[in-house]
C-alpha positions as CSV (number, residue, x, y, z in Angstrom):
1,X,28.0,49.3,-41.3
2,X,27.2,45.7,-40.9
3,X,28.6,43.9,-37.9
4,X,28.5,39.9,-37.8
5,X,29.3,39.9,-34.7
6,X,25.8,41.3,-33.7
7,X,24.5,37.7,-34.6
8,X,26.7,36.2,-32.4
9,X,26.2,38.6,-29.4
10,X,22.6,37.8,-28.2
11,X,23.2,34.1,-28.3
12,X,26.3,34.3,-25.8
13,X,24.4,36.2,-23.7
14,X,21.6,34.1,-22.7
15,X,21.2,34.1,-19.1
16,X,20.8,30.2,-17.4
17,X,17.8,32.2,-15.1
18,X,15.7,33.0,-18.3
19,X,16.2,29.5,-19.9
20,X,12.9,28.6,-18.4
21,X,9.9,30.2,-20.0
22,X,6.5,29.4,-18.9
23,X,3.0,29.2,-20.8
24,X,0.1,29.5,-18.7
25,X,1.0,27.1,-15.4
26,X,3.4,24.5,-17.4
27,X,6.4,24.4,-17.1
28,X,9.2,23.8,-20.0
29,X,11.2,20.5,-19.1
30,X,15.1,21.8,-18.8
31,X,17.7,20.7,-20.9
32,X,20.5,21.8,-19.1
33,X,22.4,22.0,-15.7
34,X,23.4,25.8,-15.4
35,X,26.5,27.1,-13.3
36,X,25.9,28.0,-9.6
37,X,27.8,30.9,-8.1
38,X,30.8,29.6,-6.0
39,X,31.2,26.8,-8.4
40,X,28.7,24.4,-8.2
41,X,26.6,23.6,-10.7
42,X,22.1,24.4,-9.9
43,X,20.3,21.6,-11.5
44,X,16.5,22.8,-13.2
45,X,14.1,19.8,-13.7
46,X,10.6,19.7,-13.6
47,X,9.5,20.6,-10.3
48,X,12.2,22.1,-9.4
49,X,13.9,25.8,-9.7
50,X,16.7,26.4,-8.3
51,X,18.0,23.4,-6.2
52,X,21.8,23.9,-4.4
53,X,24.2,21.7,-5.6
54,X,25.8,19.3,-3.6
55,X,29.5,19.2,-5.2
56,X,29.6,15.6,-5.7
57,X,31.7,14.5,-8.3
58,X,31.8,13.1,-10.9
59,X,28.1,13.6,-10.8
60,X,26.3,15.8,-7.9
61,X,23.3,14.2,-6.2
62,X,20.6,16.2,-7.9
63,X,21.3,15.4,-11.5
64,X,21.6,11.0,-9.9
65,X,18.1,11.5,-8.7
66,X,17.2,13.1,-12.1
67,X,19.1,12.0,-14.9
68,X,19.7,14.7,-18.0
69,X,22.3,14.4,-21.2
70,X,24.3,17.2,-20.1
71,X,27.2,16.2,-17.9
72,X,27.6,18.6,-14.9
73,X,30.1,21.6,-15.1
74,X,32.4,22.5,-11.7
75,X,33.9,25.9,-11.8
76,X,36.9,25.0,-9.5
77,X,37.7,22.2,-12.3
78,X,41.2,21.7,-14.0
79,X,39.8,23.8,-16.9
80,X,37.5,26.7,-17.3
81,X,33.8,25.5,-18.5
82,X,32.1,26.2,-21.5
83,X,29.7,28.6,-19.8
84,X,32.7,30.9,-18.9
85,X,34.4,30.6,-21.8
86,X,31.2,32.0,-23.4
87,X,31.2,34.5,-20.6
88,X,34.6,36.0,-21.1
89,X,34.2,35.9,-24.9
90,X,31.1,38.8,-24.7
91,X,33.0,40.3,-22.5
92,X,36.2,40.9,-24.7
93,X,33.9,41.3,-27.6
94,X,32.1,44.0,-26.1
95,X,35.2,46.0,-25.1
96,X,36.6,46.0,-28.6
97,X,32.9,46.6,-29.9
98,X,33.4,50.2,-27.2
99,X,37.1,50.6,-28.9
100,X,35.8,50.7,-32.5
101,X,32.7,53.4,-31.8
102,X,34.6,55.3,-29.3
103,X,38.4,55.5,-30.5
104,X,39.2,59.3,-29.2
105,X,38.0,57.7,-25.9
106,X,40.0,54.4,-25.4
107,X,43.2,53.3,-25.4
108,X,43.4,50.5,-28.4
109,X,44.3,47.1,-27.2
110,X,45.8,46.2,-30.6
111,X,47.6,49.0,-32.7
112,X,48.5,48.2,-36.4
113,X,51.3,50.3,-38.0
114,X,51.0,51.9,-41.1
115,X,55.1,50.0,-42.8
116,X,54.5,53.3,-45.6
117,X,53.2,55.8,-43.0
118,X,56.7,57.6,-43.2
119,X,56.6,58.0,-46.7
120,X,52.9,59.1,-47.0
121,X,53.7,62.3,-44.4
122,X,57.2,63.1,-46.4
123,X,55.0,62.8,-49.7
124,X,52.8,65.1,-48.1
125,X,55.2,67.6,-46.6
126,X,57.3,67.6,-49.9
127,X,54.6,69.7,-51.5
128,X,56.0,72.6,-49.8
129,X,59.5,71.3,-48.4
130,X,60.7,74.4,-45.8
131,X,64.0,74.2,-43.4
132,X,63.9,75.4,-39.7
133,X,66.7,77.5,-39.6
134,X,67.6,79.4,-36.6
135,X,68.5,83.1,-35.8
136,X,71.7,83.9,-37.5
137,X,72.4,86.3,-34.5
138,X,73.3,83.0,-32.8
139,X,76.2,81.9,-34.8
140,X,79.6,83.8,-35.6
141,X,78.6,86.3,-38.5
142,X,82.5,85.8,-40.4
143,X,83.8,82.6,-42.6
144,X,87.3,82.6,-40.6
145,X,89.2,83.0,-43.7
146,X,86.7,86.1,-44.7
147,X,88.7,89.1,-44.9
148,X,87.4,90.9,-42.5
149,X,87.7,88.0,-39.9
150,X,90.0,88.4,-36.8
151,X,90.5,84.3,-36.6
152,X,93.1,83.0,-39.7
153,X,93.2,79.4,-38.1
154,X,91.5,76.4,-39.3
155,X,88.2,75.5,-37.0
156,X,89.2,73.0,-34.6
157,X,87.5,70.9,-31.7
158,X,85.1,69.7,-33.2
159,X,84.3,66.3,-31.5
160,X,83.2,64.3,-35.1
161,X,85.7,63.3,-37.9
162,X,82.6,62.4,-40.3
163,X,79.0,63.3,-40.8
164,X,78.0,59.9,-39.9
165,X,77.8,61.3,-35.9
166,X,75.7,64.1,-37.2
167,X,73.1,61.9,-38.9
168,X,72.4,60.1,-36.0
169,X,71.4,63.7,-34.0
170,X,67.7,62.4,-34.8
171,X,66.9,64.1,-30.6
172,X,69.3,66.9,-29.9
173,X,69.1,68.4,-26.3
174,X,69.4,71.5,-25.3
175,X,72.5,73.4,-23.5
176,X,71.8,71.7,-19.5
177,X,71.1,68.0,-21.6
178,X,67.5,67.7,-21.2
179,X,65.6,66.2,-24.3
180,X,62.5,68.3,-23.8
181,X,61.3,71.1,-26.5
182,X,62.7,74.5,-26.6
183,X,62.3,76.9,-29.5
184,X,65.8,76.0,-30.4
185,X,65.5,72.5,-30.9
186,X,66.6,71.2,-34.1
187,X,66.0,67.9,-36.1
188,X,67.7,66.5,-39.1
189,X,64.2,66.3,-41.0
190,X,64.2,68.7,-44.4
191,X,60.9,69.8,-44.2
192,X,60.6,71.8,-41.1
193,X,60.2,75.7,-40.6
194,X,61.4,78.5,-43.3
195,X,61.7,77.6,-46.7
196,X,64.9,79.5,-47.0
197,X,67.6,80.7,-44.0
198,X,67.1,84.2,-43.1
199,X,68.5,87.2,-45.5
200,X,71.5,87.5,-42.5
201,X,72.0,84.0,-42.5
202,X,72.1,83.7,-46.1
203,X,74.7,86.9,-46.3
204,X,76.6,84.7,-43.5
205,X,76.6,81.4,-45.2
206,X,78.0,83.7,-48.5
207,X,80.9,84.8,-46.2
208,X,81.4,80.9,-45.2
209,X,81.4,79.9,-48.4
210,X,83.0,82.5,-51.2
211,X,86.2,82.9,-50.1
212,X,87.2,79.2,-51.3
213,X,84.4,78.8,-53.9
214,X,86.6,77.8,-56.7
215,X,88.4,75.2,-54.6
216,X,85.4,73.2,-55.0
217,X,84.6,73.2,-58.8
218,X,82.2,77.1,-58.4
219,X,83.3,78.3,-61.9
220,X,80.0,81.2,-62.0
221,X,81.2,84.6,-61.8
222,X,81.3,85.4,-58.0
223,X,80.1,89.1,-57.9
224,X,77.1,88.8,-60.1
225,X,76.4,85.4,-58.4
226,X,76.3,87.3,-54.9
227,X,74.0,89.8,-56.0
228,X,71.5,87.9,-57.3
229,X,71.9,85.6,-54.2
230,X,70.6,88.5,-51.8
231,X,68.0,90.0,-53.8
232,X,64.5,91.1,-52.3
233,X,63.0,88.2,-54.0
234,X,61.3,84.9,-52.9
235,X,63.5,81.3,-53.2
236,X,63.1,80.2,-56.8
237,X,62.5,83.7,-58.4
238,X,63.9,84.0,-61.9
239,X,66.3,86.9,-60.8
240,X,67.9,84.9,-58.1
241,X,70.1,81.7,-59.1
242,X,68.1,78.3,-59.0
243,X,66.9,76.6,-56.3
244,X,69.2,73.8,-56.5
245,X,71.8,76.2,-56.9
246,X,71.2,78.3,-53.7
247,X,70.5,75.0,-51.7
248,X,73.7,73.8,-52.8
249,X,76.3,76.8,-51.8
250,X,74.1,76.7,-48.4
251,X,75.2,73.3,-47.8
252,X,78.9,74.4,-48.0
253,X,78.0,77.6,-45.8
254,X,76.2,75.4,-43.3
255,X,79.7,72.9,-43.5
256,X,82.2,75.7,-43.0
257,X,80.3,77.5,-40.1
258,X,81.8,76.8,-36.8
259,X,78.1,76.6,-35.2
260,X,76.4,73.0,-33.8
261,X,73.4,74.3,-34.3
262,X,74.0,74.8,-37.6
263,X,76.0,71.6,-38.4
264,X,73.1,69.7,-36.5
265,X,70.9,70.7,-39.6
266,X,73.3,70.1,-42.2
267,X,72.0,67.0,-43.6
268,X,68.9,68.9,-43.8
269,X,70.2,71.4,-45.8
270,X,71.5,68.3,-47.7
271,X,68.2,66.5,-48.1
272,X,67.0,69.8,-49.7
273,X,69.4,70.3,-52.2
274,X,69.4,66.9,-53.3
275,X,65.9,67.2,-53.8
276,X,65.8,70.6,-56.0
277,X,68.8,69.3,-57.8
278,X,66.6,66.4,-58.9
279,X,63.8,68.2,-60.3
280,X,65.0,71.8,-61.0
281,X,65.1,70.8,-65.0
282,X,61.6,70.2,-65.5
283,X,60.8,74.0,-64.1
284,X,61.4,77.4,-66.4
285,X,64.2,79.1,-64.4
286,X,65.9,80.5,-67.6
287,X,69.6,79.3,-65.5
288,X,68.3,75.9,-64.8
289,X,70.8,74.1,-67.3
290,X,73.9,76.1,-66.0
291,X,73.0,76.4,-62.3
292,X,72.1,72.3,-62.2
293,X,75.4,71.9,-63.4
294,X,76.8,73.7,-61.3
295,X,74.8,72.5,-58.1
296,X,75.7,68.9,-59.5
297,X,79.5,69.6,-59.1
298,X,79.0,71.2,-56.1
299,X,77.5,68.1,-54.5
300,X,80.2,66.0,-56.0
301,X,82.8,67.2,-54.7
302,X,81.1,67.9,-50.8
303,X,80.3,64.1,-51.2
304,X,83.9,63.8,-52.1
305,X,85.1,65.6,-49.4
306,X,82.8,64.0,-46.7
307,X,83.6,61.0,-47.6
308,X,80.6,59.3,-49.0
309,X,82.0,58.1,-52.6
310,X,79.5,56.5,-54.1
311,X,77.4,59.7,-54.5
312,X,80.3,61.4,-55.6
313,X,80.2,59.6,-58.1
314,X,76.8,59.5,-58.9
315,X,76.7,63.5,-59.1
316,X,79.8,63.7,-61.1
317,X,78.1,61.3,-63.4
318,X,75.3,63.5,-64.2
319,X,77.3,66.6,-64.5
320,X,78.9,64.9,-67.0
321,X,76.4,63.9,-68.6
322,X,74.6,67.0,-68.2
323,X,77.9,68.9,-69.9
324,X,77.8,66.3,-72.6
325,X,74.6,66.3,-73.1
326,X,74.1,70.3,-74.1
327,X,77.2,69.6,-75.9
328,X,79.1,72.3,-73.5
329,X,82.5,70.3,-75.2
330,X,81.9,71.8,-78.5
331,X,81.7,75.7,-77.4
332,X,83.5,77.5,-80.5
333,X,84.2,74.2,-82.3
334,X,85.8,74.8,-85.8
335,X,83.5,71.3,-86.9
336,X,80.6,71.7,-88.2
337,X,77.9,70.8,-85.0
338,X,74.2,71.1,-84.4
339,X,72.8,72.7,-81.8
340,X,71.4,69.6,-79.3
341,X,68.2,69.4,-78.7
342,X,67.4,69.4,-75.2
343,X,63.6,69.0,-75.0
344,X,60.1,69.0,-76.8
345,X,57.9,72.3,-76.3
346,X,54.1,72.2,-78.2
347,X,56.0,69.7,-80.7
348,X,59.3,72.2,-81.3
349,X,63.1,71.1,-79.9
350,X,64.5,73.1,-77.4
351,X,68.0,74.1,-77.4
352,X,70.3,76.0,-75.0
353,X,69.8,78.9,-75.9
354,X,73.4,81.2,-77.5
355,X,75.4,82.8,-74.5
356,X,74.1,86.4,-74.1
357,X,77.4,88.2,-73.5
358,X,81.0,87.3,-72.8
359,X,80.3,86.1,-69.1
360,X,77.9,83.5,-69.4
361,X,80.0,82.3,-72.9
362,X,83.1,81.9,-70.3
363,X,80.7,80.8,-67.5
364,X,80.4,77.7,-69.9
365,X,83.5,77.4,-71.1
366,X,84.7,77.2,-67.4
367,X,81.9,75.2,-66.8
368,X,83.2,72.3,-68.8
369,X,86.1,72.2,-68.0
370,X,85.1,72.4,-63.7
371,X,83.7,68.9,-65.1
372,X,86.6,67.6,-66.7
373,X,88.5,68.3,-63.6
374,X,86.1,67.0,-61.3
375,X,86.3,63.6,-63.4
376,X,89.7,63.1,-63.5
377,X,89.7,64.0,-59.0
378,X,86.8,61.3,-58.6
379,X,88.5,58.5,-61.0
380,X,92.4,59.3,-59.7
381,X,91.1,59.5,-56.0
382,X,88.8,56.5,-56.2
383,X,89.4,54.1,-59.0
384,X,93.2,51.8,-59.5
385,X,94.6,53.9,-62.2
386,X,94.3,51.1,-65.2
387,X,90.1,51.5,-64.6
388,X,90.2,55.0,-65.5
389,X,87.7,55.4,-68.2
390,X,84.6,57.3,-68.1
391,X,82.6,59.4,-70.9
392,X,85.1,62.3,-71.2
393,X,87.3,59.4,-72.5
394,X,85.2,57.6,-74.8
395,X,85.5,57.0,-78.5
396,X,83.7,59.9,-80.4
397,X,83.9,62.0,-77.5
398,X,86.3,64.9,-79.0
399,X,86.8,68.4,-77.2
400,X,86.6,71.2,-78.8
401,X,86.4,73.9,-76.5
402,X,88.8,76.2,-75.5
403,X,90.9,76.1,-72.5
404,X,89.4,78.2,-69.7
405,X,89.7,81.8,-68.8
406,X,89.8,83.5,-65.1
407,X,86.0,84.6,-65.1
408,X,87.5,88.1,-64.4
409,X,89.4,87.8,-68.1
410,X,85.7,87.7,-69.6
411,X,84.9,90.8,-68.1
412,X,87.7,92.3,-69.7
413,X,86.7,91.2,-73.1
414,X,90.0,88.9,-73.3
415,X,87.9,86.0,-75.1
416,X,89.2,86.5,-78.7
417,X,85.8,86.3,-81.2
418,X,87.7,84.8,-83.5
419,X,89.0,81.8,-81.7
420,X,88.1,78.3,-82.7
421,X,88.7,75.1,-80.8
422,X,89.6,71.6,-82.5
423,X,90.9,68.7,-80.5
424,X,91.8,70.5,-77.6
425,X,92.1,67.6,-75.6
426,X,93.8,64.7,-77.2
427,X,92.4,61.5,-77.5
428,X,94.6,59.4,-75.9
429,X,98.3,59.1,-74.7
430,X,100.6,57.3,-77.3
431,X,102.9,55.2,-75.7
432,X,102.8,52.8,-72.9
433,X,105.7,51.1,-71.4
434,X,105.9,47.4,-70.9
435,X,108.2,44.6,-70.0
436,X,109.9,43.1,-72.2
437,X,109.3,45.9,-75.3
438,X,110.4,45.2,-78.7
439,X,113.3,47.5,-79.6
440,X,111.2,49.4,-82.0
441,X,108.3,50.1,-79.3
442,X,110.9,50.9,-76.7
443,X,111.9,53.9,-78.7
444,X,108.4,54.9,-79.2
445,X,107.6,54.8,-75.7
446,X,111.2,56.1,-74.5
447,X,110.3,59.5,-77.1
448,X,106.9,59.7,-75.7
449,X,108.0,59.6,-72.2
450,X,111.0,62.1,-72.7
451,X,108.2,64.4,-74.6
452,X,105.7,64.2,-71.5
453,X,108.4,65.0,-69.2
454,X,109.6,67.8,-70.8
455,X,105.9,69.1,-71.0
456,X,105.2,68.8,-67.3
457,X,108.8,70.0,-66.6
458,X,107.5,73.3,-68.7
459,X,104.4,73.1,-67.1
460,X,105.8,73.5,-63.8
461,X,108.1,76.9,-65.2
462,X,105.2,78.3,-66.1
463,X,103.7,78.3,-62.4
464,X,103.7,81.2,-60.6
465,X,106.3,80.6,-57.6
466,X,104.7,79.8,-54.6
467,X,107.0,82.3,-51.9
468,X,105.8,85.4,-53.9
469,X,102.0,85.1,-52.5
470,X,100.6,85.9,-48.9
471,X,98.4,83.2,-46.9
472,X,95.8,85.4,-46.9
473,X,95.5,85.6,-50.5
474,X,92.8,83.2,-51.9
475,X,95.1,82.5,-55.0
476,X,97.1,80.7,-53.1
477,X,95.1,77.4,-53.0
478,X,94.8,77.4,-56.3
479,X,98.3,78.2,-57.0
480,X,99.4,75.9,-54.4
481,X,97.4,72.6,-55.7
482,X,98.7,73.2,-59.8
483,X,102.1,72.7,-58.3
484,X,101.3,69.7,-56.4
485,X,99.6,68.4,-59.6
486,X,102.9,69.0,-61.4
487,X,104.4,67.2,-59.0
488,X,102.6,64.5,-58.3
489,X,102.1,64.4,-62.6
490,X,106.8,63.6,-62.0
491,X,106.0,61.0,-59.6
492,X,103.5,59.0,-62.2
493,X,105.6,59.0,-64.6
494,X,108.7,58.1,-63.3
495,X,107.6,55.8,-60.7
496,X,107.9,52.6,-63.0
497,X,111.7,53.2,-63.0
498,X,112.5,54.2,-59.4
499,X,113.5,51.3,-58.3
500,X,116.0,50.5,-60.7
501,X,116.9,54.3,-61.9
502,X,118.8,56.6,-59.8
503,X,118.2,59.4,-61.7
504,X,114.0,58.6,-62.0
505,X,114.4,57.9,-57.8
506,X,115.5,61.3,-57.7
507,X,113.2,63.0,-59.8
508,X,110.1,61.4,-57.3
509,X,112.2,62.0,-54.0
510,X,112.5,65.9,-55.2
511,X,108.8,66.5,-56.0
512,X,107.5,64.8,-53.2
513,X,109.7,67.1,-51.2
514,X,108.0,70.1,-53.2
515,X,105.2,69.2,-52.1
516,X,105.2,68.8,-48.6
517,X,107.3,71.7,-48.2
518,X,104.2,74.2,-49.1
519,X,106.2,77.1,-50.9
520,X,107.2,78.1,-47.1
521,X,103.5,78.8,-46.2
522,X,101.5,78.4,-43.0
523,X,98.9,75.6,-43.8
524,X,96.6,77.2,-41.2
525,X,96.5,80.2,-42.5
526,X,95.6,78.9,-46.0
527,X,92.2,77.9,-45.7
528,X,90.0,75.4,-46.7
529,X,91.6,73.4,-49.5
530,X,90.6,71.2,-52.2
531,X,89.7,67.6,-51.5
532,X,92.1,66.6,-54.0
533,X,95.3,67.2,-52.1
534,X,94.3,65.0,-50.1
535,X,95.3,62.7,-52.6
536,X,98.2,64.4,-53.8
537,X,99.5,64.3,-50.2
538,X,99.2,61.1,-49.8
539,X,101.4,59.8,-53.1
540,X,104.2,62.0,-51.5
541,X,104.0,59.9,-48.4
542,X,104.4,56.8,-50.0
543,X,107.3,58.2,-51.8
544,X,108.9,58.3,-48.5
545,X,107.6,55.3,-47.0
546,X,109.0,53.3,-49.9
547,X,112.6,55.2,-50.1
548,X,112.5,54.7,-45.9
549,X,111.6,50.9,-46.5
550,X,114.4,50.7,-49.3
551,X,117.2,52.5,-46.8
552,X,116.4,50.2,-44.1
553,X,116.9,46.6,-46.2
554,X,120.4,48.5,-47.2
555,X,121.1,49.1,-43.9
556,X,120.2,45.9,-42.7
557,X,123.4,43.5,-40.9
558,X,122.6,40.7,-43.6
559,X,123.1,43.1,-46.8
560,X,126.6,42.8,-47.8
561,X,126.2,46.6,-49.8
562,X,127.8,50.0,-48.1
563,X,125.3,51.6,-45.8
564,X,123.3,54.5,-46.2
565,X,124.0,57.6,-44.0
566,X,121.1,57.3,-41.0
567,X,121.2,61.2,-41.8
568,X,119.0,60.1,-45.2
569,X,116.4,58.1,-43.0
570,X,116.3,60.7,-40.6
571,X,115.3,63.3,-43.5
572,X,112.5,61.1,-44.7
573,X,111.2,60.6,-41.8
574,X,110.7,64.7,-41.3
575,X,109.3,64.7,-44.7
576,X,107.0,62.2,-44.1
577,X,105.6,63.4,-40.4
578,X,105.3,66.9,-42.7
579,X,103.0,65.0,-45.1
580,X,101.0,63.3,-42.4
581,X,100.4,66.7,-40.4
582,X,99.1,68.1,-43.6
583,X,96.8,65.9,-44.0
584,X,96.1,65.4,-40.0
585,X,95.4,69.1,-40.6
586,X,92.4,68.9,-42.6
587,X,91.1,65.4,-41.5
588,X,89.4,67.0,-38.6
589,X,86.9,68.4,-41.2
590,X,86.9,65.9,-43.9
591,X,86.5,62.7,-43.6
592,X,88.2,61.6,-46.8
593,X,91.7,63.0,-45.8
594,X,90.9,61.5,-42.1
595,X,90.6,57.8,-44.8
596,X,93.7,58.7,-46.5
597,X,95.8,59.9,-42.8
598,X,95.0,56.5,-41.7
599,X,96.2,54.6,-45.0
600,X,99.2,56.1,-44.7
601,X,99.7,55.2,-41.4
602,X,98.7,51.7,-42.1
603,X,101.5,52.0,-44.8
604,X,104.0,53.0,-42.3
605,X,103.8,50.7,-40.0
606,X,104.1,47.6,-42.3
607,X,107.4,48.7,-43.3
């Protein structure tokens, strides 16, 4: 390769001793005074080589005798001369000349950085994306809320409230605190070590994980789902669920185990199912439509629970659209529908193809409606209730299919073949009260209220009663959070009027004490619980707060109306420290309950 600076090399390096050149016996007149070593300058005339300088200044006695153009150069002057100026330059030249043929040998003076280096090396990597996981003999082999576990208590002492600590972990040490590398070192990059955890860790994730499943929007049937799981066959096999699918539930197994090591690689385990979620519908895994919908809802709602809203939102988004999208609202529609077209194969729409048996017809059916009720937790939790409006609620959008099954009634062949859904959900809610209502609307609304309270209040009779179920029995956190829905469903609606209504006062005051009384169960023996209740928790609270703000002004010396019994503030206030241990309960492992603990403490103490 062609160097310029090879022209400018030989010209530096002229030696003053070799500026002379003689032809025969003459002698070439010099040009020049040349620098003398110790810093005085040796003049060269004709006649003359090599005379010492006598370090006159401004101009040394040589060069007065013999007169020349150049003026003479000092080394010990206030500035360097040109000579060594030209001196140093070959110098550093050379060296970076030796750095750019020998770079294995040299240490590089200048270092450029590559700004998109990072993203080359995980472009590279992503080709074949596999997690370090570590020995699952490590880490306790039982969930402790699996059946066969000895603990029943929730896992406590952890020293994070959110994920944000566990992000950071970029240099984990090892157990004596030294940073340097040990086989068991772990890092939160995605694309280190085993594709897939071991076939004992996976079995022990499964443990972690089952047992509350459906709290979290799982609506696959469990057995069949296990199976496949722990097949002898490799991570993405037909016969096994997807990979998003499989990435996703190990997320949740890695967030329920009890083990540092393994909660130092759960944003790994994240990274990796975001990324399979992204692209598993563009492979041919014959589940991909049902098992991306179902990794999709799974993400939501750990995004949801971790606190990190705006990608639970995101997710829920596309598992709505996804559900939308293969029309999963029209299963068993009495309307005349066309199948959607999904896709282009060799010119020829793809569709999803007709439910093979009973199972995966429910699987869908349940499906749907896991994304309904995902929706309405996202847009109640996060968004002021007059901004609730998404696709589920949007002109055009009518539901058709049926309302959901256990998956264990499918198996039983309890999915009538003649059933046929039309407008199961209705469009929208006639009736909405404001001020100053003409007497004609009033009635309307006052009929539509009276007909939604009677539905919730037989609603609520159709719940099974919470005292007749064990802790240990996973219904129960189902059970438990349909009454707290009912509950909270009698605080909505009556809200507008409990300031001025005793009767609608009551009505709030008696389901938020429903609800914080838990059926008489031990929360810690419950297990892990949906994110929602969280929420749910939290209204009851401030139905407290607000009846402990309102006993106080009557109680105040300037209020001229009778006082309240301090036996009524002193109940509220045991109702509402029950609320707040709730959800002090479960904010040591999710940071969205942590959020809403601290809201309502905020609340409390502007009272």
């Amino acid at each position: 390769m062609f160097c310029p600076l090879l022209f400018l090399s030989p010209l530096i390096r002229v030696d003053a001793r070799h500026i002379l050149s003689t032809r025969g016996d003459d002698r070439r007149k010099p040009t020049k005074s040349q620098l003398l070593e110790g810093g005085r300058v040796q003049a060269v005339e004709e006649g003359f080589l090599k005379i010492k300088c006598d370090g006159v200044k401004p101009v040394c006695g040589p060069c007065r005798k013999h007169p020349k153009d150049d003026d003479c150069e000092y080394a010990d002057g206030p500035s360097r001369s040109r000579t060594k100026i030209l001196e140093d330059t070959v110098s550093r030249l050379e060296a970076r000349l030796h750095e750019l043929e020998h770079p294995e040998s040299s240490t590089p003076s200048v270092t450029l950085h590559d700004p998109y280096g990072h993203y080359h090396e995980v472009q590279r990597l992503s080709k074949s994306p596999p997690l370090y996981i570590p020995d699952a003999n490590q880490f306790a082999p039982l969930s402790p809320f699996s059946p066969t576990s000895t603990s029943s208590s929730l896992p406590s002492g952890r020293h994070w409230h959110n994920f944000a600590a566990l992000e950071a972990m970029t240099e984990p040490t090892g157990s004596s605190g030294s940073s340097t590398t040990s086989p068991h070192q772990f890092s939160s990059s995605p694309f280190l070590g085993a594709e897939e955890p071991s076939p004992l860790l996976v079995k022990n994730l499964l443990d972690k994980f089952l047992p509350h499943a459906t709290e979290f929007g799982f609506f696959l049937h469990i057995p069949t789902f296990r199976t496949s799981v722990i097949l002898d066959a490799p991570f993405g096999d037909h016969l096994r669920p997807s990979p998003a699918l499989l990435s996703a539930v190990y997320v949740w197994g890695v967030h329920f185990s009890r083990s540092e090591a393994l909660l130092l690689q759960e944003q790994a385990f994240v990274n990796r199912a975001l990324q399979h979620a992204s692209t598993d519908l563009i492979g041919s895994h014959p589940m991909r439509i049902l098992h991306t919908l179902q990794a999709e809802i799974l993400l939501a709602f750990y995004f949801f629970r971790t606190g990190r809203f705006l990608e639970a939102k995101c997710h829920t988004g596309t598992a709505v659209s996804l559900a939308l999208g293969v029309q999963l609202h029209k299963i068993r529609s009495s309307n005349f529908t066309t199948a959607s077209t999904i896709g282009l194969m060799s010119d020829v729409p793809v569709s999803l193809h007709p439910p093979r048996d009973n199972i995966e017809e429910g699987e869908r059916i349940n499906g749907f409606w896991a994304v309904v009720t995902l929706h309405k937790f996202i847009t109640t939790s996060l968004e002021p209730s007059s901004s609730v409006c998404g696709a589920l609620e949007a002109l055009g959008t009518h539901i058709d299919t049926p309302w959901p099954l256990d998956v264990e009634n499918y198996v039983e062949g309890l999915l009538n073949p003649e059933l046929r859904g039309n407008a199961t959900v209705a469009a929208y809610l006639a009736g909405q009260w404001t001020p100053n209502m003409q007497q004609r609307e009033f009635q309307a609304f006052a009929a539509a209220f009276q007909s939604v309270n009677r539905l919730i209040d037989a609603f609520r009779l159709q719940l099974p009663s919470l005292p007749q179920f064990e802790a240990s029995d996973p219904s129960i956190r189902k059970v438990l959070m349909m009454h707290a829905l009912a509950d909270v469903a009698t605080i909505k609606l009556h809200s507008l009027f409990a300031y001025a209504d005793s009767s609608s006062k009551q009505r709030c005051l008696s389901a938020a004490k429903n609800m914080i009384s838990f059926g008489g169960l031990n929360l810690q023996e419950v297990g892990y619980v949906n994110p929602i209740m969280g929420t749910l928790w939290m209204n009851a609270c401030h139905v407290f707060i607000d009846e402990i703000s309102r006993v106080r002004l009557l109680n105040a010396p300037w209020n001229s109306t009778p006082n309240t019994p301090a036996t009524d503030e002193e109940e509220l206030m045991e109702n509402l420290q029950s609320g707040m241990a709730a959800l002090s309960l479960f904010s040591e492992d999710s940071s969205l309950m942590h959020y809403q603990l601290t809201k309502v403490q905020e609340a409390f103490s502007a009272i």
